[in-house]
Structure formats: structure tokens, C-alpha cells
N, CA, C and O atoms as a CHARMM CRD file, in Angstrom:
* protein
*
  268
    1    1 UNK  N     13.01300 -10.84300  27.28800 PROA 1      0.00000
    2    1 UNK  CA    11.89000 -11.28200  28.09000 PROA 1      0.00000
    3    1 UNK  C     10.60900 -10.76700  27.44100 PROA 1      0.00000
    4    1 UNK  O     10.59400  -9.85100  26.61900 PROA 1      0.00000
    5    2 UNK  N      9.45200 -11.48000  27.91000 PROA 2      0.00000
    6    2 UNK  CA     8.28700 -11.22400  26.69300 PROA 2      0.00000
    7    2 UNK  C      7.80700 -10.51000  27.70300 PROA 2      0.00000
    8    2 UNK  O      8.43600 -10.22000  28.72000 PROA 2      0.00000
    9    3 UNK  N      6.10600 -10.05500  27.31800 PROA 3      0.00000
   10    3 UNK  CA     5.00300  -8.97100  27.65800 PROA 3      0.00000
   11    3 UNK  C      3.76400  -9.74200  28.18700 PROA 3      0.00000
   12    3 UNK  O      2.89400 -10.01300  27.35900 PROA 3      0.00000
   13    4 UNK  N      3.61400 -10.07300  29.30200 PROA 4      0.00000
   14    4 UNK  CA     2.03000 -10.35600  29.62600 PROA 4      0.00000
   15    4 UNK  C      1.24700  -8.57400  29.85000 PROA 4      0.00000
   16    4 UNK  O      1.44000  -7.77000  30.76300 PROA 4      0.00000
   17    5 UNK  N      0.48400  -8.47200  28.79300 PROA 5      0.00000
   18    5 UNK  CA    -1.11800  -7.49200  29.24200 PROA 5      0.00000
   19    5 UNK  C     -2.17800  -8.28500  29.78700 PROA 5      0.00000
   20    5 UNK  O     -2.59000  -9.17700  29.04500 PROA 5      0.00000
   21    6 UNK  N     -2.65600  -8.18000  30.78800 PROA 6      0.00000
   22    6 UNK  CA    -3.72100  -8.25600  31.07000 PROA 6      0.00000
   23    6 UNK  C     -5.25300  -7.40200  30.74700 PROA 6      0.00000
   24    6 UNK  O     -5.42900  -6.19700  30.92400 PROA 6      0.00000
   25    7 UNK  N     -6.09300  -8.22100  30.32200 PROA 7      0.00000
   26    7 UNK  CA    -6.94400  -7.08000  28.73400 PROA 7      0.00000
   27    7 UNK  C     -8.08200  -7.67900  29.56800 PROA 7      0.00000
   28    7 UNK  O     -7.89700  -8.81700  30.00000 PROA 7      0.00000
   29    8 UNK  N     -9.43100  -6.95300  29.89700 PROA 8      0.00000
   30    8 UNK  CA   -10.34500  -7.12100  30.73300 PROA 8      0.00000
   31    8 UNK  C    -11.43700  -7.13400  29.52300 PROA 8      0.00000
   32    8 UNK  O    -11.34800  -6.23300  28.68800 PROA 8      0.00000
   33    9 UNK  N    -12.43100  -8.08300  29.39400 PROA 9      0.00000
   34    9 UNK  CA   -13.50100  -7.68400  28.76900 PROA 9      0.00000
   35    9 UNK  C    -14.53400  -7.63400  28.82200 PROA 9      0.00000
   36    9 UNK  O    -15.28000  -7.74100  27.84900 PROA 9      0.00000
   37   10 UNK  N    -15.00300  -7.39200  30.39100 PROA 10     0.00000
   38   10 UNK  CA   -16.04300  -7.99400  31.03600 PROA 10     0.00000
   39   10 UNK  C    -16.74200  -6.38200  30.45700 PROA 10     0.00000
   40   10 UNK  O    -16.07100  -5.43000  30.05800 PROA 10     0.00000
   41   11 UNK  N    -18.10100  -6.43900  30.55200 PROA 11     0.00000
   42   11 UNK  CA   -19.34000  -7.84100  30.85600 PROA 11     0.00000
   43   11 UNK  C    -19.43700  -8.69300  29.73800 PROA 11     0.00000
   44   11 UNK  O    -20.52900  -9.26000  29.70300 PROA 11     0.00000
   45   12 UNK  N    -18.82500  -8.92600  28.99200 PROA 12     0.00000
   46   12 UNK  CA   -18.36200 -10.17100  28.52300 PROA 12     0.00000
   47   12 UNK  C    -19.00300 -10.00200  27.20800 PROA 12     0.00000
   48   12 UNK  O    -19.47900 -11.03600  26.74000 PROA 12     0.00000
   49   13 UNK  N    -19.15700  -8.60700  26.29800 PROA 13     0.00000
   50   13 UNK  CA   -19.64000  -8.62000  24.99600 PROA 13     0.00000
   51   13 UNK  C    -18.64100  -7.78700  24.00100 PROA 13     0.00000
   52   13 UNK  O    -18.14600  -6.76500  24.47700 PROA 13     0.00000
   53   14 UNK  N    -18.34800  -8.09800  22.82900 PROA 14     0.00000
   54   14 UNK  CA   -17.29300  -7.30200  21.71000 PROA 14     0.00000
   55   14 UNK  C    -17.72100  -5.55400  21.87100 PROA 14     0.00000
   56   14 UNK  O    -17.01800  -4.61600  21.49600 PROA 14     0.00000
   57   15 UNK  N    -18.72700  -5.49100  22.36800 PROA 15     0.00000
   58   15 UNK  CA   -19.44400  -4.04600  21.56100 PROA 15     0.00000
   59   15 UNK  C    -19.09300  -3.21600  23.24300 PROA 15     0.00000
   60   15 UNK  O    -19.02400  -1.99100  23.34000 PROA 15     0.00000
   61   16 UNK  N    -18.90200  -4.19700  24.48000 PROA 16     0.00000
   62   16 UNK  CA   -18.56100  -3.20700  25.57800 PROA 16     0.00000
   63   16 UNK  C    -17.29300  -3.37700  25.87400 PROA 16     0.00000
   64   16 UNK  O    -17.15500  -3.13900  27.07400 PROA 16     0.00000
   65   17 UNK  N    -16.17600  -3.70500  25.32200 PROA 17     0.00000
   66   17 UNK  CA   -15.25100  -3.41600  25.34900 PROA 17     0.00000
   67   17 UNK  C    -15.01600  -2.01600  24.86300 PROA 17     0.00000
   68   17 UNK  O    -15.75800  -1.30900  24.18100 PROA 17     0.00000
   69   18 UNK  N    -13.56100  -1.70800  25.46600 PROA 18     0.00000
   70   18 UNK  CA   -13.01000  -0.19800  25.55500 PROA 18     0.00000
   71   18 UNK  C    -11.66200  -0.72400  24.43500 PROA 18     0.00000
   72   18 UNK  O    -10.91000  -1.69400  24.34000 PROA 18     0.00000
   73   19 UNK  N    -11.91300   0.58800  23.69600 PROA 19     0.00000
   74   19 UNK  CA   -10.94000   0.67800  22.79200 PROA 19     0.00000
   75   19 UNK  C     -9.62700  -0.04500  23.13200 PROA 19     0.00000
   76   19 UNK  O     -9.25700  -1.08200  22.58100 PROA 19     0.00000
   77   20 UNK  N     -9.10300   0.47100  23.89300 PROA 20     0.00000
   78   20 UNK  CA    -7.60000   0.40100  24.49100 PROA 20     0.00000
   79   20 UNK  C     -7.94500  -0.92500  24.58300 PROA 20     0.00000
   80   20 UNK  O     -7.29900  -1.51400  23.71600 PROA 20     0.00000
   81   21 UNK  N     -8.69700  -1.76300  25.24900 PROA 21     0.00000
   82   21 UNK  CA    -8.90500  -3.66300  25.29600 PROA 21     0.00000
   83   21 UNK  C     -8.49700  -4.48100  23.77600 PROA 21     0.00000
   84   21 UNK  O     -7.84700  -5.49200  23.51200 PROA 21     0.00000
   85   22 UNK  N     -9.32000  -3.36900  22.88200 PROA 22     0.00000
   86   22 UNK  CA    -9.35000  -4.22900  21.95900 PROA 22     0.00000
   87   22 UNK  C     -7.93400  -3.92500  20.97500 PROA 22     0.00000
   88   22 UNK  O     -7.23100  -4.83000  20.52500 PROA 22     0.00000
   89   23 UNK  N     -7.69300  -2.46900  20.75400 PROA 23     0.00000
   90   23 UNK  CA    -6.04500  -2.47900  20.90100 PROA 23     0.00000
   91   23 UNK  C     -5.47800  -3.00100  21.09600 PROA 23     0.00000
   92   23 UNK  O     -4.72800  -3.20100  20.14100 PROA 23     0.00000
   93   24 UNK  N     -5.14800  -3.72200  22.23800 PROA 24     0.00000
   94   24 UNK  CA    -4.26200  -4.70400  23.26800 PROA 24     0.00000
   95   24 UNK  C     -4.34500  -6.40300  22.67700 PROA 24     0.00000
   96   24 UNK  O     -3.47300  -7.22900  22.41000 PROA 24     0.00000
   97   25 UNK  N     -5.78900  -6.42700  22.63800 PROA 25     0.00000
   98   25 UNK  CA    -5.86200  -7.74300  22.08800 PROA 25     0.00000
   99   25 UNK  C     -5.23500  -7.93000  20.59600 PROA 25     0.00000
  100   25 UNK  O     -4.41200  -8.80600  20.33000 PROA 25     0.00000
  101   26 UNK  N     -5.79500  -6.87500  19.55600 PROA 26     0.00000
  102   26 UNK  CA    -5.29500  -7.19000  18.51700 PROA 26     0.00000
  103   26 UNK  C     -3.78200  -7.04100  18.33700 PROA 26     0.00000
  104   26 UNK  O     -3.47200  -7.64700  17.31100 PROA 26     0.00000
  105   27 UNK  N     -2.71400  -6.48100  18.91600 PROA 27     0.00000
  106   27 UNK  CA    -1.23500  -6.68100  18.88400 PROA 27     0.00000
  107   27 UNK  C     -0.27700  -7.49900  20.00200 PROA 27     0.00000
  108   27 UNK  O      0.93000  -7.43400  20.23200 PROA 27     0.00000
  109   28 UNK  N     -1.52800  -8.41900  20.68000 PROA 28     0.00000
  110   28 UNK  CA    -0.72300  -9.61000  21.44900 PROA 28     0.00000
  111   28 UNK  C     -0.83900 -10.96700  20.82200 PROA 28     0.00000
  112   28 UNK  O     -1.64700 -11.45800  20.03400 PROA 28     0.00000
  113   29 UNK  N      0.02100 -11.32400  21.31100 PROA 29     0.00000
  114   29 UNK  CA     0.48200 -13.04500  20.53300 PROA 29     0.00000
  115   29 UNK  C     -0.77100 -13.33800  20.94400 PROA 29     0.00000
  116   29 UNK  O     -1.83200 -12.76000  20.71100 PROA 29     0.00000
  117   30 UNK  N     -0.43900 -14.65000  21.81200 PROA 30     0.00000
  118   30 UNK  CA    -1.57700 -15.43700  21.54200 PROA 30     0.00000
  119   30 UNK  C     -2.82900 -15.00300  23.11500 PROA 30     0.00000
  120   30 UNK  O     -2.54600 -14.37800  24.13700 PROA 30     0.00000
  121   31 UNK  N     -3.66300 -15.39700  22.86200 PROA 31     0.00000
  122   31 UNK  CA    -4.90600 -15.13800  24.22600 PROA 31     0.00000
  123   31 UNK  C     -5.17700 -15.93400  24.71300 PROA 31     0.00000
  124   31 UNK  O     -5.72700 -16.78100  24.01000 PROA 31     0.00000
  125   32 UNK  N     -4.99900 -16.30300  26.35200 PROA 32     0.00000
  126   32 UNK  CA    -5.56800 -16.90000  27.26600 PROA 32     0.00000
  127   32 UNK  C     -6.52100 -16.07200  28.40900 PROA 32     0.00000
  128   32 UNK  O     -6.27600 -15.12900  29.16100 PROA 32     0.00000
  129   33 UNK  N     -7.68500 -16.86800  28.16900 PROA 33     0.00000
  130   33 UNK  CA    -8.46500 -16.32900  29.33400 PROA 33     0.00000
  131   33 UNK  C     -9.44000 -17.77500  29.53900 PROA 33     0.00000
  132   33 UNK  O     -9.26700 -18.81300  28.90000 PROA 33     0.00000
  133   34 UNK  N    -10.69600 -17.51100  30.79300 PROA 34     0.00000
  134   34 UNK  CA   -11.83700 -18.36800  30.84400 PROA 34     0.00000
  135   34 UNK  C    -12.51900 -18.76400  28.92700 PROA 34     0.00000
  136   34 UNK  O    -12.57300 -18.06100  27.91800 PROA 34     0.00000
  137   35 UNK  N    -12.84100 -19.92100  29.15600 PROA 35     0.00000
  138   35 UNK  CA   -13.29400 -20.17800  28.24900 PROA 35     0.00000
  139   35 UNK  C    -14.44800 -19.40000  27.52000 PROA 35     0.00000
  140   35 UNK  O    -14.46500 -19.05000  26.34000 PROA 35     0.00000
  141   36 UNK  N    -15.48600 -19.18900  28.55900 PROA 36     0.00000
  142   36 UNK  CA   -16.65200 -18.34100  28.36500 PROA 36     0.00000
  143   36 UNK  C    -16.25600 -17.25200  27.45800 PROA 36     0.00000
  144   36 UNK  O    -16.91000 -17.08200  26.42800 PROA 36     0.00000
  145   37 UNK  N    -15.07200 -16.36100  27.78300 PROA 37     0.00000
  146   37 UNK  CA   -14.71700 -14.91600  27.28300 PROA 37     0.00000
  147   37 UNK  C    -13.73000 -15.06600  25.54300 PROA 37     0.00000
  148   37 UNK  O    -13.71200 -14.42900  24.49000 PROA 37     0.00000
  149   38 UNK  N    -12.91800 -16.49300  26.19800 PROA 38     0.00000
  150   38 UNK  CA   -12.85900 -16.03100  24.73600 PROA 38     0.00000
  151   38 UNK  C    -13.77600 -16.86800  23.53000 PROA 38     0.00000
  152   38 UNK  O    -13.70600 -16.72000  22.31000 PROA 38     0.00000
  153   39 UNK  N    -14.42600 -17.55300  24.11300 PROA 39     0.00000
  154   39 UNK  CA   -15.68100 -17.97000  22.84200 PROA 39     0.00000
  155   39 UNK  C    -16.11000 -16.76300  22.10500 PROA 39     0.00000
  156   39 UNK  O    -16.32400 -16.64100  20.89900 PROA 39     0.00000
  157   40 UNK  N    -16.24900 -15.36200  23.63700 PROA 40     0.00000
  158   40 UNK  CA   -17.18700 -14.97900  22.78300 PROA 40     0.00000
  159   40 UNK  C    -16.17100 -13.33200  22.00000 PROA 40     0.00000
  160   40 UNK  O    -16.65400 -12.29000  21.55900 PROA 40     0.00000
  161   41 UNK  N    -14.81400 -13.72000  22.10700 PROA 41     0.00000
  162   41 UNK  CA   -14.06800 -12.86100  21.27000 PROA 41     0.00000
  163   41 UNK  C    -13.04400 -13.69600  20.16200 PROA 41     0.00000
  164   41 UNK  O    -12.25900 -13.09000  19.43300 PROA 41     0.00000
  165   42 UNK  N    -13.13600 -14.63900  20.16400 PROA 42     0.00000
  166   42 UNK  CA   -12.06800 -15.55100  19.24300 PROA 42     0.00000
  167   42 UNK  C    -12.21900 -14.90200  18.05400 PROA 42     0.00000
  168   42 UNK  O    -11.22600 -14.37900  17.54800 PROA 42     0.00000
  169   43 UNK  N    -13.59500 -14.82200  17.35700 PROA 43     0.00000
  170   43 UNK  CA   -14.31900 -14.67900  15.76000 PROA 43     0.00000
  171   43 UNK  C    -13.69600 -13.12200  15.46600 PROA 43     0.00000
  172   43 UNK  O    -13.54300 -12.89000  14.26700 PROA 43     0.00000
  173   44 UNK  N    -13.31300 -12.01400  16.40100 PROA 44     0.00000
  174   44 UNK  CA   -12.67400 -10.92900  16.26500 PROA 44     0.00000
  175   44 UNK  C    -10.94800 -10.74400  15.86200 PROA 44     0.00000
  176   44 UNK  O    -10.35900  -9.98700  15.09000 PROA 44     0.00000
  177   45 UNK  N    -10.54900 -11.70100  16.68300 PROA 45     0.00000
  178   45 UNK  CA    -9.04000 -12.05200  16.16600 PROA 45     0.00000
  179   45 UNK  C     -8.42300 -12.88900  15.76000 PROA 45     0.00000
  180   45 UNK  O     -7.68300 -13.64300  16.39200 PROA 45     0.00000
  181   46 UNK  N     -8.72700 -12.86700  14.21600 PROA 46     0.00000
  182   46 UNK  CA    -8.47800 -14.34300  13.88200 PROA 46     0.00000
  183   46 UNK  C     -7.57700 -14.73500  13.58600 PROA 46     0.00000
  184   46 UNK  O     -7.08400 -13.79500  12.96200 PROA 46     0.00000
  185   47 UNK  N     -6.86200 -15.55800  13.55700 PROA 47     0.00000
  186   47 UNK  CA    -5.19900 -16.51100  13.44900 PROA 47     0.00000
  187   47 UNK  C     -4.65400 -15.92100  14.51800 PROA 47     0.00000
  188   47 UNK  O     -3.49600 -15.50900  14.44400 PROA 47     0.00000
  189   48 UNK  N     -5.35900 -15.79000  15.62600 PROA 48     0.00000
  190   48 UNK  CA    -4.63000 -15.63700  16.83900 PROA 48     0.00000
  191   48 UNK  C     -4.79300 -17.22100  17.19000 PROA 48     0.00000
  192   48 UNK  O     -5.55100 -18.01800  16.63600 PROA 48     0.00000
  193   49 UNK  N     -3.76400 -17.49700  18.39500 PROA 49     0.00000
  194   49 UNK  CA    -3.71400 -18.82900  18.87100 PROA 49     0.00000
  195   49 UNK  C     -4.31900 -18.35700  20.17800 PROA 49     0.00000
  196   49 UNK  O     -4.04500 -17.48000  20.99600 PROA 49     0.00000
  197   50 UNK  N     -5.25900 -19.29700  20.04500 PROA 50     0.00000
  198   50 UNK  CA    -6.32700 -19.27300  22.13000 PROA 50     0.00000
  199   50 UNK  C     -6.02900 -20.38600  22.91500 PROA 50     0.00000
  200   50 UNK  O     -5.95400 -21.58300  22.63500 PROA 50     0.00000
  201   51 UNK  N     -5.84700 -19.65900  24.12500 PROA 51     0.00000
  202   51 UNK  CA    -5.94100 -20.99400  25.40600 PROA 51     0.00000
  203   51 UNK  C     -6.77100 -20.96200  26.31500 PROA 51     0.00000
  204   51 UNK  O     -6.62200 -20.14200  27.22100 PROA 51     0.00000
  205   52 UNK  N     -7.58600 -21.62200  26.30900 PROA 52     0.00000
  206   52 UNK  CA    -9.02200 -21.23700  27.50100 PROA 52     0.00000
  207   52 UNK  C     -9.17000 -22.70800  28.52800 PROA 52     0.00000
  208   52 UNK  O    -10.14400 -23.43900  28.70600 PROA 52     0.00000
  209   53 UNK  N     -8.29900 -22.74600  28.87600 PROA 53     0.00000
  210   53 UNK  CA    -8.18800 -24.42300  30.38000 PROA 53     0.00000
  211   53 UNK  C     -9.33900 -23.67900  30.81100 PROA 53     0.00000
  212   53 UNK  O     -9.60300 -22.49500  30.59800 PROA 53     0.00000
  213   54 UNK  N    -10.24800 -24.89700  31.70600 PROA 54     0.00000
  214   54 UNK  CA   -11.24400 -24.81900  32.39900 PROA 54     0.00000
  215   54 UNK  C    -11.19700 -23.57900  33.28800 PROA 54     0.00000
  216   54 UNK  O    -10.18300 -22.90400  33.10900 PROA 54     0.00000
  217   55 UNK  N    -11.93000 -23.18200  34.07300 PROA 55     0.00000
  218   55 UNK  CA   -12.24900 -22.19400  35.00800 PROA 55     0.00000
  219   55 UNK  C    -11.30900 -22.39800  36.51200 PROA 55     0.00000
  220   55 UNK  O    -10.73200 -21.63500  37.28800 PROA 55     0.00000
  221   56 UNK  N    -11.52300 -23.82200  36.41400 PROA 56     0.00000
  222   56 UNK  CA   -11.42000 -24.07500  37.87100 PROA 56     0.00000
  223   56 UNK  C     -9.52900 -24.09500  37.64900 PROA 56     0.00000
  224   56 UNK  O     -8.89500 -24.37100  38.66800 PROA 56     0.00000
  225   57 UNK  N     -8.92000 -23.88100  36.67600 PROA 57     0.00000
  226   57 UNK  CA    -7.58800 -24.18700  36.60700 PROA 57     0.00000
  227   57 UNK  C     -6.67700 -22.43500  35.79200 PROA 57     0.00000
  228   57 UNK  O     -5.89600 -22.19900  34.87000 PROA 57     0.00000
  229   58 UNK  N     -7.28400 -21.78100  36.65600 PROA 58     0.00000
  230   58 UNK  CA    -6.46700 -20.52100  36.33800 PROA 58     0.00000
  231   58 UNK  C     -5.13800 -20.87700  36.78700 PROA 58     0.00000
  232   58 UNK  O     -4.52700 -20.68900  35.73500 PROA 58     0.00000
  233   59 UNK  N     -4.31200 -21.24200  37.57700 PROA 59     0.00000
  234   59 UNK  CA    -2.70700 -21.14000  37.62000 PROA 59     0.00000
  235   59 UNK  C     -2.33600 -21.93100  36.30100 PROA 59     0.00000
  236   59 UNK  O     -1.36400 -21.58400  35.63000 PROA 59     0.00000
  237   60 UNK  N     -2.99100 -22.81000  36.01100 PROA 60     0.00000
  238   60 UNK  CA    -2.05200 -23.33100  34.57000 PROA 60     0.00000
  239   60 UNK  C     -2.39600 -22.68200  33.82800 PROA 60     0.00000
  240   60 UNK  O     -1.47900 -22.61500  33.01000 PROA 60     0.00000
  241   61 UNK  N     -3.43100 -21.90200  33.42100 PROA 61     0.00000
  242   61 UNK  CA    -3.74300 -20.73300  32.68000 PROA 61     0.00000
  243   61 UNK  C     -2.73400 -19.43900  32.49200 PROA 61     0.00000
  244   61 UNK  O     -2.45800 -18.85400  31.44500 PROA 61     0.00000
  245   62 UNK  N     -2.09600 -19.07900  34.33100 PROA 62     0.00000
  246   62 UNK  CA    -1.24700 -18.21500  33.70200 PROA 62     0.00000
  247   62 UNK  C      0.33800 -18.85100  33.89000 PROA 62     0.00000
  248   62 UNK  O      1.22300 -18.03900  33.61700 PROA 62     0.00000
  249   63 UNK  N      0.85000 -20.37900  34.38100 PROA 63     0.00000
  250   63 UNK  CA     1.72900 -21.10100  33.68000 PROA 63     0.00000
  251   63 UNK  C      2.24000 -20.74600  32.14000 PROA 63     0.00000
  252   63 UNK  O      3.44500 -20.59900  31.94000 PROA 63     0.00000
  253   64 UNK  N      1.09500 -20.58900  30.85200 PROA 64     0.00000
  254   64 UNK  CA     0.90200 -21.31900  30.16800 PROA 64     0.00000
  255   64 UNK  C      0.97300 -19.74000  29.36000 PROA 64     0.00000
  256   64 UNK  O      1.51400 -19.69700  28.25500 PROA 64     0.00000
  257   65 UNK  N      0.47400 -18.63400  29.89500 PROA 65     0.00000
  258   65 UNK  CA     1.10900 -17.71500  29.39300 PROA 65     0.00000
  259   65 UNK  C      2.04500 -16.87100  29.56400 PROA 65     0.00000
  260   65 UNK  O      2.23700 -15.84700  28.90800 PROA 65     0.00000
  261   66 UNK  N      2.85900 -17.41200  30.75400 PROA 66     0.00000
  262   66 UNK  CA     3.71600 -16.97100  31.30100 PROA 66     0.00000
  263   66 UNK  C      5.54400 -17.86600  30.38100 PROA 66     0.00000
  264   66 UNK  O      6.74900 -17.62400  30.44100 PROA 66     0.00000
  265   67 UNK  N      4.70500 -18.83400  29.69900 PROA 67     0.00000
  266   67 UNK  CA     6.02600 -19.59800  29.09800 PROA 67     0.00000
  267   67 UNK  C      5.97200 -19.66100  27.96700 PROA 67     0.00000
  268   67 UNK  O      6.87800 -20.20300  27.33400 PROA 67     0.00000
């Protein structure tokens, strides 16, 4: 069975993230979050695979990393 982390990066800039976030991000498969957040972290992990569905559609969001 796989690993969902949930990795917080609000207020929503590379430089206020907490170590341990960005840890997390760089040794998980692929990243789903709001679109907004990962626009503005994609350019940090690159040949990661992103999924950012609209806002208004978080359950297929975590569908989608849940499979």
C-alpha cells in the first residue's frame, strides 16, 4: 500500500516554506494540490508529475491521489 503526506505550503511562497515541507515534497511521487500552489512550486521539483483539478473539485483531487 502506498504513502499519502500531506505537505502544507501556505502562504503560498518557496522561501516560507519549512524545511520538513520541502523534504517531503522532494521524496514524494507525484504532487497534487490547488492549482494556484503548485504553479507556484512546480519550477522547484522538476520531473515530478503535477495534478492541480480546479479548486472547486478537491474530492477528485484526492481520488486521484489516492489511486
Amino acid at each position: 500500500m502506498g504513502k499519502v503526506t500531506v505537505v502544507c505550503i501556505a502562504p503560498g511562497s518557496y522561501e516560507d516554506m519549512t524545511i520538513r515541507a520541502d523534504t517531503a515534497l522532494r521524496a514524494c511521487g507525484p504532487l497534487f494540490g490547488y492549482p494556484v500552489y503548485v504553479v507556484l512550486v512546480r519550477d522547484r521539483y522538476p520531473g515530478k508529475e503535477l495534478h492541480s483539478p480546479p479548486l472547486t473539485r478537491s474530492s477528485e483531487r484526492c481520488q486521484l491521489a489516492l489511486s
